[in-house]
FIDRENSE-553781 format. One record per residue: residue in one letter; x, y, z of N, C-alpha, C in turn. Coordinates in steps of 0.02 Angstrom, whole numbers, plus 50000, padded with zeros to 5 digits. Layout:
N
AXYZXYZXYZ;...
END
This chain:
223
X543366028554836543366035754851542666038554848;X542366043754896541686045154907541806049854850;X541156052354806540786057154806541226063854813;X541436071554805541436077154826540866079654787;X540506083454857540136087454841540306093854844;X539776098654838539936105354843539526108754899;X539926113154935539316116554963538766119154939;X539196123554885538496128254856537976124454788;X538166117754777537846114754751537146117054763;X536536114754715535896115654756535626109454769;X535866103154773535626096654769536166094654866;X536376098554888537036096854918536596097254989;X536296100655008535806100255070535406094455080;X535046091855031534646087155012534946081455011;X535516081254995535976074655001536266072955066;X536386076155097536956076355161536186075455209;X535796078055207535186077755242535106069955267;X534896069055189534546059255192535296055755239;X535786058055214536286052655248536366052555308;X536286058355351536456059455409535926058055454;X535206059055408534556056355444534636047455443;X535146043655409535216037655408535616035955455;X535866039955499536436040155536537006039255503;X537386041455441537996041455401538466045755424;X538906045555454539406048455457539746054355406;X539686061155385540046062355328540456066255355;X540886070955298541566076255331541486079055273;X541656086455308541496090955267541846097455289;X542126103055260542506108855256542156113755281;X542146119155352541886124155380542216127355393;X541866132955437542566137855466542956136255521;X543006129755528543676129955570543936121655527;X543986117555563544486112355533544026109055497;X544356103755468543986098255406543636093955474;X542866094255448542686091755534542226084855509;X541976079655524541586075555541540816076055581;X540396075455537539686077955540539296070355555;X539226070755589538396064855632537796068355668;X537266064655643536666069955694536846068155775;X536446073455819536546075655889536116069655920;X536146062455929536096057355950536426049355972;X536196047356019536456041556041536926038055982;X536396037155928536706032755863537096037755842;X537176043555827537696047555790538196049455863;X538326048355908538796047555939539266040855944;X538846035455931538996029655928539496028955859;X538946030955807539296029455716539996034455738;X540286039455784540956044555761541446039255810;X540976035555856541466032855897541956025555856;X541456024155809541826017955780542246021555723;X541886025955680542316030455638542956031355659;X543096036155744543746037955761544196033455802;X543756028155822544166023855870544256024255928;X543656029655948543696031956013543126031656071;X543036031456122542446032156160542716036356217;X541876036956238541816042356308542056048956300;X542526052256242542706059156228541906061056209;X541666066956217541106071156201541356074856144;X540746075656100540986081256040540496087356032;X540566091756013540386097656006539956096655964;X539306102055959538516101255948538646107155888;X538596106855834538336114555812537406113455803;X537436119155806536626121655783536676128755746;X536066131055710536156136355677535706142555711;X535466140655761534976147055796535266146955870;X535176152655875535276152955965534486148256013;X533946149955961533526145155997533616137256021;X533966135455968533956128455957534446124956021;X534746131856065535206129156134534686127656167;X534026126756182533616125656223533466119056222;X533756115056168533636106556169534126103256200;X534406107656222535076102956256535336107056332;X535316113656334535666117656394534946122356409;X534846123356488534616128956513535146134856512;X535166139956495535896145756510535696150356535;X536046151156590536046158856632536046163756580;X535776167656562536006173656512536256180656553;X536656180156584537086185056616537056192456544;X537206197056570537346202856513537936200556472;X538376197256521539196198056497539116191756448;X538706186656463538726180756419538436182356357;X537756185556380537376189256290537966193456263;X538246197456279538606201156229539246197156202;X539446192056254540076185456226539616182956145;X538946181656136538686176756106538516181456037;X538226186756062537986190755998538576195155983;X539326195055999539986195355948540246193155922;X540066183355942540456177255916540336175155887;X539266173655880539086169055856538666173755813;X538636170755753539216164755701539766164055702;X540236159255715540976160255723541306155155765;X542046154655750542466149655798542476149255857;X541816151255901541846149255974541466144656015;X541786138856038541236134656061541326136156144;X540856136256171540456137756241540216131856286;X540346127556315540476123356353539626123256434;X539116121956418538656124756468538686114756497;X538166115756560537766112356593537306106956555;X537306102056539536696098556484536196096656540;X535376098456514534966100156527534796093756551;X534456092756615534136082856604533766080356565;X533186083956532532946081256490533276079156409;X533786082556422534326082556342534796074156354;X534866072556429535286068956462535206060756396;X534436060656394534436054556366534676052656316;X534956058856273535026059956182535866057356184;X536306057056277537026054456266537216048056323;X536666046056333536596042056392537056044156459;X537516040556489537856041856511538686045856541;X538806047856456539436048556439539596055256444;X539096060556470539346067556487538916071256512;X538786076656557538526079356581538666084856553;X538986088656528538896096456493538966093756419;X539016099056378538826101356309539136106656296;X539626104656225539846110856201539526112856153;X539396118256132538726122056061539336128156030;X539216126855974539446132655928538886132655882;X538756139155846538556141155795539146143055736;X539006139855687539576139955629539536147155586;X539976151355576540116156155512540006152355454;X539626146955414539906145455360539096145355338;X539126146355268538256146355226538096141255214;X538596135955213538296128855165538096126255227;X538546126655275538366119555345537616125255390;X537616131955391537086133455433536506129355390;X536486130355309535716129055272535606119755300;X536216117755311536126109555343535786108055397;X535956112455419536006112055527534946117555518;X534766118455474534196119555471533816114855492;X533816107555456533726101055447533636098255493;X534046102255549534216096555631534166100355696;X533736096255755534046102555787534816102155836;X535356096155800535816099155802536476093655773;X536986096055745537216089655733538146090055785;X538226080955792538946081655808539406083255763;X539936087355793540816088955743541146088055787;X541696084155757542356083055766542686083355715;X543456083555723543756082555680544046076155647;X544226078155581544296071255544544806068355535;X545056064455601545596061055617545356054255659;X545806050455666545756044755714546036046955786;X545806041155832546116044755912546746044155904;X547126049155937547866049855925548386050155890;X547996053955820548426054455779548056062955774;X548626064455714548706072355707547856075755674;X547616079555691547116083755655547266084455593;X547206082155529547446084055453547066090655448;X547576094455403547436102855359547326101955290;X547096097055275546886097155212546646086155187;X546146089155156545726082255120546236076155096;X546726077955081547296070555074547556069055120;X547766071855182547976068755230547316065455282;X546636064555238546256061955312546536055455289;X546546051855353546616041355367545886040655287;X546336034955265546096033855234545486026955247;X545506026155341544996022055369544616027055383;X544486030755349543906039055381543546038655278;X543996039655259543756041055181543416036055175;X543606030255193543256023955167542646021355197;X542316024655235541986022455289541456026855298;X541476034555255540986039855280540536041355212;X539876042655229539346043455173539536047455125;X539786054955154540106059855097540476063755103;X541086066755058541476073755066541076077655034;X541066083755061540816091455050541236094955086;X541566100755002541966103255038541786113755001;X541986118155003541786123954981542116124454911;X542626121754865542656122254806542856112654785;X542726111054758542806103454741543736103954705;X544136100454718544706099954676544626096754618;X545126097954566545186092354507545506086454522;X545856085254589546276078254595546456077454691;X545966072954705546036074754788546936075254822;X547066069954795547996072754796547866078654794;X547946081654742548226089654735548096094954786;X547526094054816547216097254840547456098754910;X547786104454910548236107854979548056114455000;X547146113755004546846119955032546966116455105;X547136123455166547296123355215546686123255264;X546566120255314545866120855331545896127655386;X545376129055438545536133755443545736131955536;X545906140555560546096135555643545376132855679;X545676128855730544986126055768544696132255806;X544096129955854543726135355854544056135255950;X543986142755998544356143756041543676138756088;X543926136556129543226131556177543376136856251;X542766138756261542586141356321542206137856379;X542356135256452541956131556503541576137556531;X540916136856517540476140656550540066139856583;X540146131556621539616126356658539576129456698;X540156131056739540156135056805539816141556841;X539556145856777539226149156779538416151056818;X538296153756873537686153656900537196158356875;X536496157556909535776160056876535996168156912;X536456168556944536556175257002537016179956955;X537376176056904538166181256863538416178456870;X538696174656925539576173956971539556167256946;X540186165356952540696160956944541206163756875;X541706159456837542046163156809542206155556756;X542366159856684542476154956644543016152656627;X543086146156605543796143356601543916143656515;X544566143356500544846144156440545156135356444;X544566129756388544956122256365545456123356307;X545366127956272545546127856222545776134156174;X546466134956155546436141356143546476140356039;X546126143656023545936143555929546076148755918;X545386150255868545336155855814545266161155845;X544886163055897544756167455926545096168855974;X545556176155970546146174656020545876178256092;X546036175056143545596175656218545706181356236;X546236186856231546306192656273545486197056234;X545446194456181544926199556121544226198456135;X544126189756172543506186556216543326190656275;X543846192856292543816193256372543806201256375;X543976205456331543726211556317542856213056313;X542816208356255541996206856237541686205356292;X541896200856331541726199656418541536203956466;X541996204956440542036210256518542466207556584;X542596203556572543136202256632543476193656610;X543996194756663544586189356639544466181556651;X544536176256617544426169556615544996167056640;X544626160356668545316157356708545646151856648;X546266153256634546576149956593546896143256614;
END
């Protein structure tokens, strides 16, 4: 059994740092599900693929600055998209752009866009300082259920990842039936041109419920 750390530890940045700069796989508790943390590279796409059992699925990028989208996506900044970004972000919405060519090399072949969220949470932004960006997924194997809480992850995930960090540590990982939280809503915004036009698609419906997006928008997504 790994390690629980703490978020608000003060040794807990510093730890998760070295591992993930080793390419270690860890999982750890944010604002949306119990997710799986690798840095934003070839090898940390590689280490989640043997972790989950899966290939060629793409995973979602967080970063903690709006600057830090410039290592991976050029983005139209439409009005309607700035005001989507500066209501959401920080928060459960990941945004789906174009990946940049020069970013192309960091996933070789295996995708041409990029999803980016910026996280609501204090412990994982002071991490994502560290990087300029890391992969999340969630902490399951391919084709089995997303677990809501730290005892139901596969216990070929526990056994296999550098560290848990979670926002309060339990006294007995059994016991422990904190609920995680919902996933985050995924928005396609590849489509989007340097002119305004085109229109965004809804992959995924989460935390953020879409009629409340699309207010913030300004106009309606294709579902």
């Amino acid at each position: 059994m790994r390690e629980l750390l703490d978020w608000e530890a003060p040794e807990t940045t510093a730890q998760l740092t070295a591992l993930l700069k080793n390419n270690q796989v860890c999982l750890g508790s944010s604002d949306t599900v119990l997710g799986l943390l690798a840095p934003a590279t070839i090898e940390g796409a590689r280490a989640l693929d043997r972790l989950k059992k899966r290939g060629s699925k793409p995973y979602i990028i967080l970063v903690d600055t709006k600057e830090k989208l410039a290592n991976f996506v050029d983005i139209n900044w439409s009005p309607n998209l700035i005001k989507l970004v500066e209501h959401c972000w920080p928060g459960p919405l990941t945004l789906i752009f174009k990946l940049k060519p020069a970013a192309s090399q960091l996933f070789g072949e295996r995708q041409t866009t990029v999803a980016l969220r910026i996280p609501e949470h204090p412990g994982l932004l002071n991490l994502l300082h560290n990087f300029d960006g890391l992969f999340s997924t969630s902490a399951n194997l391919a084709g089995q259920a997303v677990p809501d809480s730290l005892a139901l992850v596969a216990p070929d995930i526990i056994n296999k990842i550098g560290a848990i960090v979670v926002d309060q540590v339990p006294a007995n990982l059994a016991q422990n039936n904190l609920l995680a939280n919902l996933p985050s809503t995924i928005l396609d915004c590849s489509q989007l041109t340097n002119m305004g036009t085109g229109q965004i698609k809804v992959l995924r419906y989460g935390a953020y419920e879409v009629p409340v997006l699309e207010q913030i928008y300004g106009e309606r997504f294709n579902a």
